[in-house]
C-alpha positions in Angstrom: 90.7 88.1 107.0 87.0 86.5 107.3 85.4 86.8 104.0 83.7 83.2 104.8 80.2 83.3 103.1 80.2 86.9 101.4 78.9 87.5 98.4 81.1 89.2 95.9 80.4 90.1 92.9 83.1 90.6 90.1 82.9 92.3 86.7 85.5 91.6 84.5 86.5 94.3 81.5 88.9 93.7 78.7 92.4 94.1 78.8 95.6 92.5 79.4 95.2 92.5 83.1 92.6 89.8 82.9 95.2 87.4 84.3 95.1 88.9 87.3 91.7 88.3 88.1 91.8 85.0 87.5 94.2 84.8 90.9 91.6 87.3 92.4 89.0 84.7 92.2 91.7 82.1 93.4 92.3 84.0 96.5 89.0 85.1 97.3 87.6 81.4 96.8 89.8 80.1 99.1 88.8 83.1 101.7 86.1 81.4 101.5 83.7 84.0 99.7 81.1 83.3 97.4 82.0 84.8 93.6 79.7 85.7 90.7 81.5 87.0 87.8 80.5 89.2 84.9 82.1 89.7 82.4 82.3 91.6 79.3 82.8 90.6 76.0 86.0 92.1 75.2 87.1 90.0 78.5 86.3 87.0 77.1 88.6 87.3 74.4 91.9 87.5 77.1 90.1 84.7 78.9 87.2 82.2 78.5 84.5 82.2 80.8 85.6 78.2 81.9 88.8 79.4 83.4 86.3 81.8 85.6 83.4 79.0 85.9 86.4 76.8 86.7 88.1 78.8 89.8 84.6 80.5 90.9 82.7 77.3 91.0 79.6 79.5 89.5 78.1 79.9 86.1 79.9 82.9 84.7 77.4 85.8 83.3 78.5 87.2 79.6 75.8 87.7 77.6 72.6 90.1 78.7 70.0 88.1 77.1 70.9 84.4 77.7 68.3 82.3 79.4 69.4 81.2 82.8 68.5 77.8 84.2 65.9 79.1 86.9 63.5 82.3 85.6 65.0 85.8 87.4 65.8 88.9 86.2 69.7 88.1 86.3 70.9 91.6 86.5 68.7 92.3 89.1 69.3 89.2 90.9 73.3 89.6 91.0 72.8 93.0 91.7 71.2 92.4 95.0 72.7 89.5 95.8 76.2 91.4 95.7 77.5 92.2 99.2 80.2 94.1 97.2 80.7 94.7 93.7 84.4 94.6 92.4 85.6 95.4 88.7 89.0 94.4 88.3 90.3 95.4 85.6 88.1 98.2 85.2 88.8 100.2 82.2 88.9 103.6 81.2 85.8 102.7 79.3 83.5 101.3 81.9 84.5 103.7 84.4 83.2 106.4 81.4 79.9 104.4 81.1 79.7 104.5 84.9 80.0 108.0 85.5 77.2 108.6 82.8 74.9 105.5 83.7 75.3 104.0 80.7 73.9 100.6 81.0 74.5 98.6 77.8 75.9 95.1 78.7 75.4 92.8 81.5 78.1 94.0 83.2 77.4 97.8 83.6 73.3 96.9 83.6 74.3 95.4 87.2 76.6 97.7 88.3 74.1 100.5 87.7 71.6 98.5 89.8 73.1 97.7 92.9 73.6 98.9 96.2 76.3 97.4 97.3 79.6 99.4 97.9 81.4 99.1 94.4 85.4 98.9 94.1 87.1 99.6 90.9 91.2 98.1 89.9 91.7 100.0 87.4 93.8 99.4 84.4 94.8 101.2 81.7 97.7 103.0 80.0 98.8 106.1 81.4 98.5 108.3 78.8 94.5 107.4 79.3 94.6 107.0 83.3 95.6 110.7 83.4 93.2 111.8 80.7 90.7 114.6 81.3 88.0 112.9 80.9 89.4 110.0 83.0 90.1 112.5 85.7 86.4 113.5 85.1 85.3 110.5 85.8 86.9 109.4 88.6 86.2 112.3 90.8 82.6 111.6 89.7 82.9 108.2 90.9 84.6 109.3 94.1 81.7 111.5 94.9 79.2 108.9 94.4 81.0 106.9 97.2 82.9 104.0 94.8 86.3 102.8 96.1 89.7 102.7 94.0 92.4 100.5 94.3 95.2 101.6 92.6 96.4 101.8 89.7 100.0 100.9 90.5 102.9 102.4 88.4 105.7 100.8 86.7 106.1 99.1 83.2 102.6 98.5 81.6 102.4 96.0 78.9 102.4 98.6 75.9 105.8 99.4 77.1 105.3 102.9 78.6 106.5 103.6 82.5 103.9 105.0 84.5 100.8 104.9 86.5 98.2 102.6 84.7 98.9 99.3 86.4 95.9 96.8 87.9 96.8 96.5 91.5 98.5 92.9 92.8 95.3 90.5 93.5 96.8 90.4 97.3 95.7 94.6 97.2 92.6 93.8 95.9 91.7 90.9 98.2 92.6 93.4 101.2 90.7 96.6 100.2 87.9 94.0 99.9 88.7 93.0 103.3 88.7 96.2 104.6 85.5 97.1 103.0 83.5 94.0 104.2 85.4 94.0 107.5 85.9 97.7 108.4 88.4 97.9 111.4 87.1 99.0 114.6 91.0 99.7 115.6 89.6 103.5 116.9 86.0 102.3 118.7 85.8 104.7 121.9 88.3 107.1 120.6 87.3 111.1 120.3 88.8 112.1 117.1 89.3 115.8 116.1 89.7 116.6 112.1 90.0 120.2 110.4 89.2 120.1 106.9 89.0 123.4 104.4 90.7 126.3 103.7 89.9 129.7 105.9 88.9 133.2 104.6 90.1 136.4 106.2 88.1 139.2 105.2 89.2 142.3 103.2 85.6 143.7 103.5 82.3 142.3 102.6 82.9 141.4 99.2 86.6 140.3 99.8 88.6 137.7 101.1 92.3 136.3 101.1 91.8 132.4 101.5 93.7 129.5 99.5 92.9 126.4 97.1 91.7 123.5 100.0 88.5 122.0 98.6 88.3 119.7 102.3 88.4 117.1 100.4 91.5 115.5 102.8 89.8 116.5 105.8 86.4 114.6 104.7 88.1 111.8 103.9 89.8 111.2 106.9 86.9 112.2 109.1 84.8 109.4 107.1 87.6 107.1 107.6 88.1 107.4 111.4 84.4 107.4 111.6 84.0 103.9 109.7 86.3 102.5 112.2 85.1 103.3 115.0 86.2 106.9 116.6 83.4 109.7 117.6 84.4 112.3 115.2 84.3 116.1 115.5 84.8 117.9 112.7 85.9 121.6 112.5 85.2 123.2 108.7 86.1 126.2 107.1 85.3 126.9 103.5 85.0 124.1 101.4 83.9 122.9 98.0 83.5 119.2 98.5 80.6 117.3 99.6 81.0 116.9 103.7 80.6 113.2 105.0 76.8 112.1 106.4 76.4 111.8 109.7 79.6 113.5 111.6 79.1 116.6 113.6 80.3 119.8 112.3 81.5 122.9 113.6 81.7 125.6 110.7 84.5 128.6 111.0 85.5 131.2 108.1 89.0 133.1 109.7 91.5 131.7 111.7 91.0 132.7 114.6 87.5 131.5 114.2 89.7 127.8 113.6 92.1 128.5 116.3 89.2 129.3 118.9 87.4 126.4 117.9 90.4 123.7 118.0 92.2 124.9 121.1 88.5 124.8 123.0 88.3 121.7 122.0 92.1 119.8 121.7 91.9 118.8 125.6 89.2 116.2 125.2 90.4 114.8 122.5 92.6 111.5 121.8 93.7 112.0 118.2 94.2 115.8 116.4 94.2 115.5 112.8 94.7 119.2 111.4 94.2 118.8 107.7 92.6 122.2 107.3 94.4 125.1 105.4 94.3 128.2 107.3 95.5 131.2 106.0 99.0 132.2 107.6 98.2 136.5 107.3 95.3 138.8 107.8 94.6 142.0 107.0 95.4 144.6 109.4 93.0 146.9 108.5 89.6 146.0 107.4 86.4 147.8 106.2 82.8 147.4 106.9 81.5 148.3 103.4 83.2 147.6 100.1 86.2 149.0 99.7 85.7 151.5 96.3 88.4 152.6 94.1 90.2 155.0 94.5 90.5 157.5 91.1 93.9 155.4 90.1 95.5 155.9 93.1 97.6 152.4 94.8 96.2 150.9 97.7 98.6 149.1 100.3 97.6 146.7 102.0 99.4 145.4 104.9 99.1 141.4 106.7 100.0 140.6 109.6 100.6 136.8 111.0 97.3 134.7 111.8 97.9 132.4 115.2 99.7 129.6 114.3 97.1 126.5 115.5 99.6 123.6 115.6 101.8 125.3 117.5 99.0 126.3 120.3 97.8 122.9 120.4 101.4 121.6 120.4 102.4 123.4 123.6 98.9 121.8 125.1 99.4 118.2 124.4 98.7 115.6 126.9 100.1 112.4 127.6 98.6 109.8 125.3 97.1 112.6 122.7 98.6 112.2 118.8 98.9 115.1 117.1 98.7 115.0 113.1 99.3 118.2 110.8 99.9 118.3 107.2 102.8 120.3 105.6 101.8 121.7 102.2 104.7 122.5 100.5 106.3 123.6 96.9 109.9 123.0 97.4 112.6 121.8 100.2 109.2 119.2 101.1 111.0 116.7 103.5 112.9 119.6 105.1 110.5 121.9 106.0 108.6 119.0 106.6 111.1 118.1 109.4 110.8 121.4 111.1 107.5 121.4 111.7 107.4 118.2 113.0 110.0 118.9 115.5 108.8 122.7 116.5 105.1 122.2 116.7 105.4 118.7 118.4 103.4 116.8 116.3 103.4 112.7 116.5 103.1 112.4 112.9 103.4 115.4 109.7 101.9 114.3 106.0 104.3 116.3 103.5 103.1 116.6 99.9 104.5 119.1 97.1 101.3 120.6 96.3 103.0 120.9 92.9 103.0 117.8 91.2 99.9 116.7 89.2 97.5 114.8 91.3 98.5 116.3 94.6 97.7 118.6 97.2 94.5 121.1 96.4 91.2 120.5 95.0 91.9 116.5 93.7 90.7 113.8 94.7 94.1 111.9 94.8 97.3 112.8 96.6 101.2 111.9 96.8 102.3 112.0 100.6 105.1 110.9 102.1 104.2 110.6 106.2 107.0 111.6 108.7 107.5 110.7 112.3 110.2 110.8 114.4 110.8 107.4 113.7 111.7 107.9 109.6 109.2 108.5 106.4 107.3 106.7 104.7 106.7 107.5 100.8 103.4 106.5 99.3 102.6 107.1 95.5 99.9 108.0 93.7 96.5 107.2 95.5 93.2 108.6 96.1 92.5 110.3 99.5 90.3 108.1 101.1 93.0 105.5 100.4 95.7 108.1 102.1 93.2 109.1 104.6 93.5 104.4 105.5 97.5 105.0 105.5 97.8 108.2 108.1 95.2 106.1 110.3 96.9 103.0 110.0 100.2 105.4 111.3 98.4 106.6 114.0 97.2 103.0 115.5 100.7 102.2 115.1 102.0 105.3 117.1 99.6 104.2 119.9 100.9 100.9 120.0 104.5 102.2 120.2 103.4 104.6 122.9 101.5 101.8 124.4 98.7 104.3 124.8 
């Protein structure tokens, strides 16, 4: 970890969590960064600015209209100097005031401002972290490009079990790391990533397709991007915003997907296959709509799609990791298991597509990632964050492959 010299900025919200960022600034003083912190005036009745002034070694920054020592605009001033901007805790209300642009304290007059990448801890109780409107707002925020860390679950100080918890300092301190110091762990490596769901035409009007927003897929191609890897990515239909900057190929059946991965599988080091293809199409289809028919029952009739993993399973070369997802609603592990095992994949992310925050059209997911070496569960977390883990899997599959 090298955060000698950065500039971090940290905005501190009220709640009982405050502790916490008191060792924050601890650990990311004797980093060696450079820490501003803003706080809010609900903080300040958890803690007093001294104990931050103290630990920082910097004035701390409360109130909007106080007169600093040399003439700047201090808002402004923080807000560029920032090489990252951290709110930890962040409540449920300034995530609110984020997601609107509501700029009405020091705290969320800076945030507003800068350019810096922004992470939020957040920290609240869980009946309000899985609010609608909090949901609301965090996928705002996700879309804008701002990091999470966390919340954790557990006990929460109110006494209710569940996710709401600030994440550890140590968790903090590292997403900062890995935000300032972006690992280059997949520099020269050719990276494939589906993302989206496919549509097999009825006629023109009509389509059998699925839920998949790409919202996995982008994250993951963004991820293997920042660290390093020449990205292709292969897209079907999709609702989310696709990451800047990444080549894409666009597909709508799945054959369309199955042309385009099996083309291009050979030349590639990793094979990430996060898209949702449909698994039938229809046997007969029609140029022109398809009318009714004076009451009468139409029958349609599928018939199985290629299956992609499998075709790109039975061309795997030496060195290549293969990644597939299994989208499940029951017997998860299990099923899981199979397809690990028949479409010889180095690595299978199993969620149950059932559980709240998981699978489709979120932007957070509940994994539990499966090699042939055991699983690994991981909780509640956003994709971007889960897109970090299955890469982290993979540069350890290399090194045990000594690839």
């Amino acid at each position: 970890m090298s955060l000698k010299g950065r500039e971090v900025v940290l905005g501190v919200t009220g709640g009982i969590a405050v502790y916490k960022s008191v060792e924050l600034v601890s650990r990311l003083v004797k980093a060696g960064a450079n820490v501003h912190v803003i706080m809010t005036k609900n903080a300040t009745e958890f803690v007093t600015p001294l104990t931050f002034e103290t630990m920082s070694r910097n004035p701390v920054v409360v109130d909007t209209f106080a007169r600093p020592d040399k003439w700047e605009v201090e808002h402004i001033a923080l807000a560029h100097r920032a090489e990252i901007f951290v709110i930890a805790p962040a409540t449920a209300n300034v995530m609110a005031k984020m997601a609107v642009g509501i700029a009405d304290d020091m705290l969320t007059t800076t945030v507003l401002a800068t350019k810096a990448p922004i992470l939020l801890a957040p920290a609240m109780n869980t009946g309000m972290w899985t609010a609608a409107a909090t949901k609301a707002n965090t996928a705002t925020l996700a879309s804008r490009g701002v990091h999470f860390v966390g919340p954790a679950g557990g006990r929460l100080a109110c006494g209710d079990v569940g996710a709401g918890r600030m994440s550890e300092p140590k968790e903090i301190l590292s997403a900062i790391d890995a935000l300032l110091n972006p690992l280059q762990d997949f520099a020269g490596l050719k990276v494939m990533v589906t993302a989206g769901a496919t549509r097999e035409r009825l006629d023109p009007v009509r389509y059998l397709t699925n839920d998949s927003s790409g919202k996995m897929g982008f994250a993951l191609a963004e991820a293997a991007a920042k660290r390093g890897a020449e990205v292709t990515l292969v897209c079907g239909a999709v609702t989310a915003h696709a990451p800047d900057g990444i080549p894409m190929v666009r597909v709508e059946s799945t054959q369309d997907l199955y042309d385009a991965v099996t083309r291009r599988a050979p030349q590639m080091d990793v094979v990430i296959q996060a898209a949702a293809p449909a698994d039938y199409r229809f046997e007969q289809t029609w140029p022109q709509k398809l009318k009714k028919a004076d009451g009468e029952p139409l029958t349609l009739t599928l018939v199985e799609n290629p299956d992609i993993a499998a075709a790109v399973g039975e061309m795997k070369h030496p060195g290549q990791i293969l990644v597939g997802f299994a989208a499940e609603t029951q017997h998860l592990l299990e099923n899981a298991q199979k397809k690990l095992v028949k479409k010889h994949l180095d690595l299978i992310v199993a969620n149950d597509v059932s559980q709240p925050g998981a699978g489709f059209n979120v932007d957070t997911n509940i994994a539990t990632l499966i090699t042939s070496g055991g699983a690994v569960a991981y909780p509640l977390r956003t994709k971007r964050q889960l897109a970090d883990d299955i890469l982290d899997t993979v540069t350890k599959l290399r090194e045990e492959q000594k690839i």
